[in-house]
C-alpha positions in Angstrom: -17.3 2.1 -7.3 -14.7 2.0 -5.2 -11.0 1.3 -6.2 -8.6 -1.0 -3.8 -5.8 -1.0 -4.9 -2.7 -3.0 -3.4 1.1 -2.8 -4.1 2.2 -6.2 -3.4 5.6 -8.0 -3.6 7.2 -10.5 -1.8 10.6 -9.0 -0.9 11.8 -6.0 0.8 13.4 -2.9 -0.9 11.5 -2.7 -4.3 9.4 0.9 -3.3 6.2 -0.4 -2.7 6.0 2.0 0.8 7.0 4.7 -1.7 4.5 3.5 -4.6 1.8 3.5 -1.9 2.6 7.0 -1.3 2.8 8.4 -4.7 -0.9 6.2 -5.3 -2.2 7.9 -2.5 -0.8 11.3 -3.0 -1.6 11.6 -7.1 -5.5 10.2 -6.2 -6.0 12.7 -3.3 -3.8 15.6 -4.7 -4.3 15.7 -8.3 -7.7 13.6 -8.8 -9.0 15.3 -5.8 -10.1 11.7 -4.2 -10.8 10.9 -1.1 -8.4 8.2 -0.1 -7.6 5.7 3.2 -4.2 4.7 3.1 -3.9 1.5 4.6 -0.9 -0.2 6.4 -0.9 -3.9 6.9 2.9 -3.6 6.8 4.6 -4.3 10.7 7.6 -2.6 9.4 4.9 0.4 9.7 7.2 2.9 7.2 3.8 3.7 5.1 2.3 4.8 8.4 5.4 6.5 9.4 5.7 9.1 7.0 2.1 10.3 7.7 1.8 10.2 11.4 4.2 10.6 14.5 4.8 7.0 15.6 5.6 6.1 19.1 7.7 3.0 20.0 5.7 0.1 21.5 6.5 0.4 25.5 4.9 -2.8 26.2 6.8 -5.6 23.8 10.0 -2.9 23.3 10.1 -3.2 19.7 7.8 -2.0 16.6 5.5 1.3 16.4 2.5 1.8 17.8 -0.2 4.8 17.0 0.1 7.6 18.1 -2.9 8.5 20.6 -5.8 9.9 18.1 -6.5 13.7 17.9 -10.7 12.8 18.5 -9.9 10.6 21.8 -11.6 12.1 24.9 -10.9 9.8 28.0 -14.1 11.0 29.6 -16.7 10.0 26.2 -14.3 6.9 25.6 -13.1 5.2 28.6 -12.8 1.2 27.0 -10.6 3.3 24.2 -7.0 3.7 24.9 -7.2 6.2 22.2 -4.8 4.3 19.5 -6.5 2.9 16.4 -4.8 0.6 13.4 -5.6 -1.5 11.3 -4.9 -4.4 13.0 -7.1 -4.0 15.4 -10.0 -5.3 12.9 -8.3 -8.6 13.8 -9.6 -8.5 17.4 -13.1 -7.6 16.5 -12.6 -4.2 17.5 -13.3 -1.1 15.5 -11.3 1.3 13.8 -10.7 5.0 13.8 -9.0 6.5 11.1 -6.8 9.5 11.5 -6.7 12.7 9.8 -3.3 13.3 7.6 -1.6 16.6 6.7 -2.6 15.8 3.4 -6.5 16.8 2.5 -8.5 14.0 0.7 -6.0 11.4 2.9 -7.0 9.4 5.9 -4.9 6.7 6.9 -4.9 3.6 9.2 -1.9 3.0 10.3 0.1 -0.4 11.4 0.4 -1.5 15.0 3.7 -3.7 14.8 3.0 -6.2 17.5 -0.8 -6.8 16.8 0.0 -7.3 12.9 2.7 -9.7 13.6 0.5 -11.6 16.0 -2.3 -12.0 13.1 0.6 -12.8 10.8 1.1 -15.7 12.7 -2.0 -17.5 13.6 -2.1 -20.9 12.9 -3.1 -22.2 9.3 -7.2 -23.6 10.4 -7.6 -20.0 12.0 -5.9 -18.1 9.1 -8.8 -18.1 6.5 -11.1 -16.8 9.3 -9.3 -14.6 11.3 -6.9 -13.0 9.0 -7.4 -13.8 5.2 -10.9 -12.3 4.8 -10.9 -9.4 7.6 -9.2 -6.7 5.7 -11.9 -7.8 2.8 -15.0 -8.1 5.2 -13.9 -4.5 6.5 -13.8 -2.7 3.1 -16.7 -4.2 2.5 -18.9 -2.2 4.6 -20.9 0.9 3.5 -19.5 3.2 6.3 -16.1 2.3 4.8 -17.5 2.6 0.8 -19.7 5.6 1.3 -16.5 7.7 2.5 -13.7 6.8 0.0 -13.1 6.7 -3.3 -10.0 5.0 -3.2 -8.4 3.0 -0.6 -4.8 2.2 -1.1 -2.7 -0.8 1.2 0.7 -1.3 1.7 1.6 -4.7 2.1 4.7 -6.7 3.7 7.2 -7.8 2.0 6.3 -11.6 2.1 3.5 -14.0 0.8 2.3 -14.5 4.3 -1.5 -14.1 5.5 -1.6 -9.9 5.4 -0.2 -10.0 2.3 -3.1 -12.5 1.2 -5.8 -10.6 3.5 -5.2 -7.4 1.1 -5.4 -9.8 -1.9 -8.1 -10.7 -1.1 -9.6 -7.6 -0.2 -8.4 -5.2 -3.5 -9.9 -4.8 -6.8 -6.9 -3.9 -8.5 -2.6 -4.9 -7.5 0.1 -2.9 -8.7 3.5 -4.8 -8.4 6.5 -2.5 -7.8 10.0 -4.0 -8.6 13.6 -3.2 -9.2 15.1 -4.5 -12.3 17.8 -7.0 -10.5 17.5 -10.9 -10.8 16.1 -11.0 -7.2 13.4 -8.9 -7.8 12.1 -10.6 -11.2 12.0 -14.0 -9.2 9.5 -12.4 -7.1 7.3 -11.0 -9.7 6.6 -14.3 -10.7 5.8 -15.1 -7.2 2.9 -12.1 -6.8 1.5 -13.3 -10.5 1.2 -16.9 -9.1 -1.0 -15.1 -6.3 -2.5 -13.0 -8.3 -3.7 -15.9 -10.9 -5.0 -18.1 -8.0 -7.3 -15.2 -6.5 -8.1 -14.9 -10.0 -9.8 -17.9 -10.2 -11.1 -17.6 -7.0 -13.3 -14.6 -7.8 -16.7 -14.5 -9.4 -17.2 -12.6 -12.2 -18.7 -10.2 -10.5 -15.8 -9.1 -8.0 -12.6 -9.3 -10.2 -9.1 -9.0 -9.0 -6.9 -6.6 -12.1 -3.8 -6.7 -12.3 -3.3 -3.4 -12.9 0.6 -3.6 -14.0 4.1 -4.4 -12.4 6.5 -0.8 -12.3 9.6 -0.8 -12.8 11.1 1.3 -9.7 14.3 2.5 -8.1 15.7 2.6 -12.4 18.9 3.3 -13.0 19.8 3.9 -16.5 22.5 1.0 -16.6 22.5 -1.9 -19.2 21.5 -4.2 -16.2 18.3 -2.6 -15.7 17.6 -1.7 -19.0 17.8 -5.6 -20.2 15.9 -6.8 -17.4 13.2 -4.1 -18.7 13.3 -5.4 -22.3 13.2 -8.9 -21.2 10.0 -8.3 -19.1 8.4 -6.3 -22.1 9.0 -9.3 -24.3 8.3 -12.4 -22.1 5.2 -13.7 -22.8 4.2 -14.1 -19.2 4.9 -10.7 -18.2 4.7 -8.1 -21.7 1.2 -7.6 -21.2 1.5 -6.6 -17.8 4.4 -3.7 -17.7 4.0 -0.6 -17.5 5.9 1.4 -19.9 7.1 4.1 -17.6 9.9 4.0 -14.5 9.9 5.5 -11.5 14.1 6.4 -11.2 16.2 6.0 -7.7 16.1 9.8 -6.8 17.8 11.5 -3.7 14.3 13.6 -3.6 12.0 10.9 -2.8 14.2 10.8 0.6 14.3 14.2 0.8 10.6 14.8 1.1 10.7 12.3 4.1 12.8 15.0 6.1 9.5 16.4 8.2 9.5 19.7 9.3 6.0 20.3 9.9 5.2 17.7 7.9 6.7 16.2 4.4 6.4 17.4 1.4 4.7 15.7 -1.7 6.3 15.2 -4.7 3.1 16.6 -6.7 3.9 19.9 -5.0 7.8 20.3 -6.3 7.8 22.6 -9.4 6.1 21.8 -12.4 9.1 20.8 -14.3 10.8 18.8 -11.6 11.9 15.6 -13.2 11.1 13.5 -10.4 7.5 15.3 -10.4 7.2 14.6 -14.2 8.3 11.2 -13.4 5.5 10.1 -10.9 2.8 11.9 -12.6 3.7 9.7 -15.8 3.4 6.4 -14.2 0.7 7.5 -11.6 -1.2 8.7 -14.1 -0.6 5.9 -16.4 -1.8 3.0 -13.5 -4.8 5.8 -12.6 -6.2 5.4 -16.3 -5.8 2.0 -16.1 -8.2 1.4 -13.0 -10.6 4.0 -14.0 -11.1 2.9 -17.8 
């Protein structure tokens, strides 16, 4: 069947854009998957490093799509030719685009239309935003084409954050090791343990793990670490590898003709050895 996963947290700067990356790029790359990268993000940075962006014209702020390589003015002409993901919001349909990574299709953020949904008012929200992104997954044009489908969420606990919830089978929380960023695990397991118990048994959420990211080998991090492994909330729930605050993962940003994965640095790359550690680690995990 296919897996959903979502890397959820509820404040900025903990690598979930770069932990949606690595998902998407160790299931395409190295388990030869085919994958939609999703991003319900307005800050748009997942969508960014796969496509060329263009600033919004209209509302002068936030990205918009860039104008899809399939559009044909003549065939199309109630298209503008710019697809995202939040136009599922308007009852409109979606076009994927095509990345410069094979097995990866992504659908990417339009900043203005996702922070319009983000703030409809709370008797539209379960309608017109909560159970979209869900409804949309769910049908078999979407499931007979991927194998995994991988959403970047914002940094909040707003509607999109709930829509991809709702919509995954499995959540991966990234986080730092700093006292900010343990409040806000226990903010994403509240969520998590209400969809829980929202869900029959025969559509589960899984908490797949929570990931220690941007490490730094300093007794700060280290003892938030241990005090996560041994907690009785949390223990269960950590992954037992760290993905390390490396000038590379910037690095691979830099286009050229187009980044550069961190599966294809040399084998004995330590960032490589890294990612392939954890992402293989949370890969087992969903496909027991």
């Amino acid at each position: 069947m296919i897996k959903v996963i979502a890397n959820a947290t509820n404040k900025g700067g903990e690598g979930k854009t770069t932990m949606s990356i690595l998902l998407s790029e160790y299931a395409a790359l190295v388990l030869k998957k085919k994958v939609l990268a999703i991003d319900m993000d307005p800050q748009a940075n997942f969508s960014k490093y796969y496509l060329n962006l263009e600033y919004d014209p209209i509302h002068k702020s936030g990205k918009i799509p860039p104008i899809h390589p399939e559009y044909n003015a003549k065939t199309d002409p109630r298209w503008d030719g710019r697809s995202s993901i939040a136009d599922i919001f308007y009852g409109e349909g979606v076009s994927p685009y095509p990345s410069c990574f094979e097995n990866i299709e992504v659908l990417p953020a339009n900043s203005n239309k996702l922070q319009e949904a983000e703030a409809v008012t709370k008797q539209d929200v379960l309608d017109k935003v909560h159970l979209r992104l869900k409804n949309f997954i769910s049908l078999p044009e979407v499931r007979d084409t991927y194998e995994v489908i991988i959403i970047d969420t914002p940094p909040s606990k707003g509607p999109l954050t709930i829509a991809a919830i709702k919509a995954c089978s499995h959540m991966v929380i990234p986080s730092q090791m700093e006292e900010d960023s343990i409040d806000g695990i226990y903010g994403m397991l509240q969520l998590w343990k209400q969809e829980s118990y929202m869900r029959s048994e025969n559509d589960p959420i899984t908490l797949v793990g929570i990931l220690a990211n941007k490490f730094r080998d300093v007794s700060l991090h280290e003892g938030f670490f241990d005090h996560l492994s041994t907690m009785e909330a949390t223990k269960n729930f950590i992954i037992p590898h760290k993905i390390k605050e490396r000038v590379v993962y910037g690095e691979l940003r830099v286009k050229d003709d187009r980044p550069k994965s961190v599966f294809e640095l040399p084998e004995k790359h330590p960032a490589r050895i890294e990612c392939e550690t954890a992402c293989k680690e949370i890969m087992n995990r969903i496909f027991k």
